[in-house]
N, C-alpha and C positions, 0 to 999 in steps of 0.2 A: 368420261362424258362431259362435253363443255355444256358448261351453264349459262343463260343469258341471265347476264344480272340486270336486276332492275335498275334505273334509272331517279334518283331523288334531286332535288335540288332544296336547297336552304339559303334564304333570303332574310340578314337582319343587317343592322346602323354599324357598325365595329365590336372592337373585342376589349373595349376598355372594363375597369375592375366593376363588377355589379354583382347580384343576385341575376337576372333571366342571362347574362353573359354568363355566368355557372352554369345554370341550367342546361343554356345550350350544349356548353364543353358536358354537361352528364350526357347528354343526349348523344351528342357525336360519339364519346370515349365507348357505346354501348351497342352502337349499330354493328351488324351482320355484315361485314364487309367480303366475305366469302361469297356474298350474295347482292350484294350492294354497290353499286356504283354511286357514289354520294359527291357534289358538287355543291364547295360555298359560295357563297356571294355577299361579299361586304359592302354597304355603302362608301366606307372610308375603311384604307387598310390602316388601324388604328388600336391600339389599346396594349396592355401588359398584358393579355390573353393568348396574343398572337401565336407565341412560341407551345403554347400549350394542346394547340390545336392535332387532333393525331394524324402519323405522318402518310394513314390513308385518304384522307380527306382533300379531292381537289381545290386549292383555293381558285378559284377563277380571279384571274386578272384583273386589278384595278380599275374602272371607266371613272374620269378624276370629275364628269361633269356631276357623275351620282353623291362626290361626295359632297356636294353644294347643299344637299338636303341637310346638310350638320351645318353648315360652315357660317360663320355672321358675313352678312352684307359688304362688310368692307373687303373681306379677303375673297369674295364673289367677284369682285369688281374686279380686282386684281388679277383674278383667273380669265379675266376678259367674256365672261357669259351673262352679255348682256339679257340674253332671253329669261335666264334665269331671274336675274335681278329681276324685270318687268312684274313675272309670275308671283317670285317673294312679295312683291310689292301691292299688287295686287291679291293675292291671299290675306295678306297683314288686314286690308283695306273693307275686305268680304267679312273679314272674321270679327273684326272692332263694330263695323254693324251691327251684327248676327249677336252680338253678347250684347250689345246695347239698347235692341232695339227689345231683346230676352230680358234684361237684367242680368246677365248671367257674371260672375263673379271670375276671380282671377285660377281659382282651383277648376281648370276646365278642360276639354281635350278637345276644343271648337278650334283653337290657332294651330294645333301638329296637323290636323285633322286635314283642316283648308291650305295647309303650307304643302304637304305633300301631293294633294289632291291637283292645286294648278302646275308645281314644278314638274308634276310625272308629265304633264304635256308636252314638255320641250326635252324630254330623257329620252335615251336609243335604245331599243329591247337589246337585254343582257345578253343573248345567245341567240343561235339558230335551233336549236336541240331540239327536242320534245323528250321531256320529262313522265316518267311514270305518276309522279307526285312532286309537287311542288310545295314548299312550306314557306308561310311569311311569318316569321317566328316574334316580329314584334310589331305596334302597329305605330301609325296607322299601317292599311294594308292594300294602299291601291297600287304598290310596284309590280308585285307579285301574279296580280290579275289582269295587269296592260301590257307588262315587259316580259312573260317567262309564258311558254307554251306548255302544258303539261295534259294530261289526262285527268287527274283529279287536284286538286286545291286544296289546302287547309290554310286555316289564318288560326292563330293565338291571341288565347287572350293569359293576361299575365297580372292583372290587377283586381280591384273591388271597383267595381264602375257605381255602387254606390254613394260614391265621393267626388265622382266627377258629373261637370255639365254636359251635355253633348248637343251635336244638333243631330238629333233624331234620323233626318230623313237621310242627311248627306252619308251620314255613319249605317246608316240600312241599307243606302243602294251600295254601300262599298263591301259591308260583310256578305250581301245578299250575291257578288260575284264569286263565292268560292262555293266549294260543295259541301266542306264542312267548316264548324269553328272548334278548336278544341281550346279547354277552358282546364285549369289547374287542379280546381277542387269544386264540387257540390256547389257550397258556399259562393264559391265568385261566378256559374254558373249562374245561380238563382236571383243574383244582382244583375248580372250580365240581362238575364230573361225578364225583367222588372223592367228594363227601358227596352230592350227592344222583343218583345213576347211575339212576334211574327215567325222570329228563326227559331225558335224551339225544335225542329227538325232537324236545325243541322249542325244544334250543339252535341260534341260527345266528351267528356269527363277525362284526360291523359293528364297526371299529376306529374309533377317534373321530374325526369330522372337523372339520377343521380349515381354515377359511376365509387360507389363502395370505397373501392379499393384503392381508386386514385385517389381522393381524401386523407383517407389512412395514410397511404405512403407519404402521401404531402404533409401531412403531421410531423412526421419523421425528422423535418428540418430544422436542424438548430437555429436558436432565435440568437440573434445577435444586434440587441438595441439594446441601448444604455438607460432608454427610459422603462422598459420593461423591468421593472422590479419589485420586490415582493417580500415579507417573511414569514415564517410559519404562525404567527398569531395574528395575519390579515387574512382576513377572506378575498381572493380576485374574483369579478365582477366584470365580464365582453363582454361588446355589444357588436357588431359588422352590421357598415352597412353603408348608404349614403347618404350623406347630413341633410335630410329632406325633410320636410313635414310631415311627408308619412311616417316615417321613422322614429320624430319626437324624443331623437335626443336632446334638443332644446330641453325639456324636463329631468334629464338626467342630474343635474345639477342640485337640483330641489329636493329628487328623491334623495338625493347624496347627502345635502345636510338634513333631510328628516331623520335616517339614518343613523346617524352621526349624536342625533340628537336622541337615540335610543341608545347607547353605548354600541352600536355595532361599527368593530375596525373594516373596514373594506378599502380596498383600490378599485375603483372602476376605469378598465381598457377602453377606449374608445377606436375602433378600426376602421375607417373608410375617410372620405372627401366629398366636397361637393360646397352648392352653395347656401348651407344653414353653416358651415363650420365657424364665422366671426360671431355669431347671434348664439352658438354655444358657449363659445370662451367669454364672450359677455355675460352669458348666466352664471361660469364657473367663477367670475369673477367677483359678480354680485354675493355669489350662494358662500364666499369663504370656501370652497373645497380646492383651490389651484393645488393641492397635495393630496387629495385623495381621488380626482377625475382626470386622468390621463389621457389625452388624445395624442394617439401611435401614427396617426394620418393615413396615407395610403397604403395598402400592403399588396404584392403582388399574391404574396401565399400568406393568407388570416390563418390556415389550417392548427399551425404550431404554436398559436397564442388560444384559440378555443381549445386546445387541448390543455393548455396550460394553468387555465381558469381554473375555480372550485367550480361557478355559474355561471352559464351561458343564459342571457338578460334580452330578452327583443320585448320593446316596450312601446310600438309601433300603434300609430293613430289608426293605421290601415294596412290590409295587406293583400294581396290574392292569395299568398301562399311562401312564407318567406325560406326561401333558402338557404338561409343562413344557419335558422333553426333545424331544418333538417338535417344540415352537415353534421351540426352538434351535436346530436341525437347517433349521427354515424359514428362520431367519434367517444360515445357513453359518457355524455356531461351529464349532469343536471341542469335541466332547461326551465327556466322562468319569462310567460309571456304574457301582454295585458289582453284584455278580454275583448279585442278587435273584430268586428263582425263577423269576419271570416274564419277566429281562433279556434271552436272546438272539431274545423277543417285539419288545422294544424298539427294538435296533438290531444291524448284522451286523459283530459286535468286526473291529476294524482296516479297517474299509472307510466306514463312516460314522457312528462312532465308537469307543471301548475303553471293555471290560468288565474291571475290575478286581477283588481278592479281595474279602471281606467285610469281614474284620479290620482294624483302621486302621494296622497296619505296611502290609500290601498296597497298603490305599487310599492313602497315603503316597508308597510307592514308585511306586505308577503313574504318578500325576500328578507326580512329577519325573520319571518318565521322557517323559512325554509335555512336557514345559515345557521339556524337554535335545532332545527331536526335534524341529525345526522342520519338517524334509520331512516326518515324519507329519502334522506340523500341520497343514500345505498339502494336504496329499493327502486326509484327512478333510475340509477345507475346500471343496474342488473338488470330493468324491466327496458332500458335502450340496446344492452349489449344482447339481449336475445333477440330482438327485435330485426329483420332485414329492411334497411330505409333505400334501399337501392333502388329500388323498384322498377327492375328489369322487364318485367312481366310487363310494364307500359310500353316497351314496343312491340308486344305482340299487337295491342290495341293501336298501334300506328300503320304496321304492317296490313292490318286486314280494313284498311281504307284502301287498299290500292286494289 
């Protein structure tokens, strides 16, 4: 008996190295393809993720004007879209108002907001199709609801919107075009509903999933870097991620020589890029540890260095729900994380892993005290490996939107 498969489409920026570009590839790697007809769509076909992508998965073709939504102004110009230019130019010009005339501060989501919002003007609908479901997997989220024809909508949310500025109403009528939002955890739900308590209706709770097994396997891969090294009387100490402010490896340095300054030997890994990474190596520079904080840089597979660790460390200012930590957890670390509004989302302090202060005395003192317990060690070890972090079961809750 033939089966008509459904029809999804998935709408995000590229496949460069991130946490919600995991997520996604969990997401993909777990869909029902038996039953699934599933179509991506990149803004830009970009990133070290590409190749990971599975090999049911249509990628739709390139449109090189969408990829102007990433791209700086000069190489706009170069692509010869002058309309584009106009629209960037005048978003820049709405947005510098809108924060000025607010106060609003440089930690905000008013400039992606308004960039995307006038550039979708002059952009061609992605397809002819009609979609069972359509997902805009990051935001902002006005492509998804002007360019893609589907039956029902979902837009993501992926962060703690209680750290960011917005503008209220621009960001209401944009979520207020899909039928649902889904939101990572509780926690970044109940921030999300703190600015805008109108959509309460058409939030529903899908935590990221995360394909198990490909993890695992991915572990499996011999590490072959010269800076990775270690010996049996240092404790190692990762962190994944991207050198952001949410992130607050900036502090990692600090905690390194408090550390240091208890007798504890540690190596801290440092894995990802971005633009906090000079503003690190300034601190490691400052703090005396250039020998015991390591930054590894970009990796396309982090898997086989979080396995490598003693502790898996996220010491994050903010988070919706970090991915990284979960990997770690898949892979039976011991995980240490700071006490980020959205952390007891995360995981359940002392049973499968610890939440420690903010402050980098706290952050300090926990991970020596966690480094001095080895029976915690084990017990948080044992209490991840029984544990399923998979969490397959969240596409059922995807499925019964359609």
């Amino acid at each position: 008996m033939n089966v008509t498969k459904k029809k999804i489409i998935i709408v995000s920026h590229n496949m460069r190295i991130g946490g919600v570009e995991r997520s996604l590839l969990g997401l993909l790697n777990s869909l029902d393809y038996d039953n699934l007809q599933v179509d991506l769509f990149l803004f830009y076909h970009d990133g070290e993720f590409i190749s990971l992508i599975p090999k049911e998965v249509n990628v739709l073709p390139q449109i090189y004007k969408y990829s102007t939504l990433l791209r700086p102004a000069t190489e706009v110009i170069k692509m010869g879209y002058a309309d584009v230019l106009f629209h960037k130019w005048r978003a820049k010009r709405k947005a510098d108002r809108f924060c000025q005339a607010n106060n609003i501060g440089t930690n905000n989501l008013v400039v992606s907001t308004y960039l995307q919002k006038e550039v979708a003007k002059c952009l061609p609908q992605i397809n002819d199709k009609v979609y069972d479901l359509a997902i805009s997997f990051l935001t902002p989220h006005f492509i998804v609801s002007q360019k893609v024809k589907a039956h029902k909508t979902i837009a993501w949310i992926h962060t703690d919107y209680s750290f960011f500025e917005v503008d209220t109403k621009v960001e209401t009528a944009m979520w207020n075009d899909y039928d649902y939002i889904a939101s990572i955890s509780d926690e970044a739900a109940n921030a999300f509903l703190e600015k805008f308590p109108s959509l309460t209706n058409k939030v529903v709770v899908i935590e990221n999933i995360l394909a198990s097994a490909f993890v695992k396997e991915q572990a499996d891969e011999k590490i072959e870097d010269s800076h990775f090294v270690w010996d049996i009387d240092t404790t190692t100490l990762c962190s994944v991620g991207r050198f952001t402010d949410a992130k607050n490896f900036d502090n990692i340095p600090e905690i390194t020589k408090l550390l240091k300054g208890s007798d504890c030997k540690i190596k801290w890994f440092l894995i990802g890029y971005g633009g906090d990474e000079q503003l690190v190596r300034k601190k490691i520079k400052e703090n005396g540890v250039e020998e015991d904080v390591i930054i590894l840089g970009k990796k396309d597979n982090p898997y086989p260095y979080m396995m490598a660790c003693n502790i898996y460390v996220q010491p994050s200012r903010y988070e919706g729900k970090a991915v990284a930590v979960r990997e770690a957890q898949i892979l039976g670390k011991p995980v240490l994380i700071t006490a980020f509004p959205t952390s007891k989302s995360q995981l359940t302090d002392g049973v499968d892993g610890i939440i420690v202060g903010m402050d980098n005395q706290s952050c300090a003192e926990g991970i020596k005290n966690l480094i001095n317990d080895k029976n915690l060690q084990e017990e948080l070890i044992l209490n991840c490996q029984n544990r399923d972090y998979g969490n397959r079961s969240e596409i059922d809750k995807l499925m019964n939107l359609i």
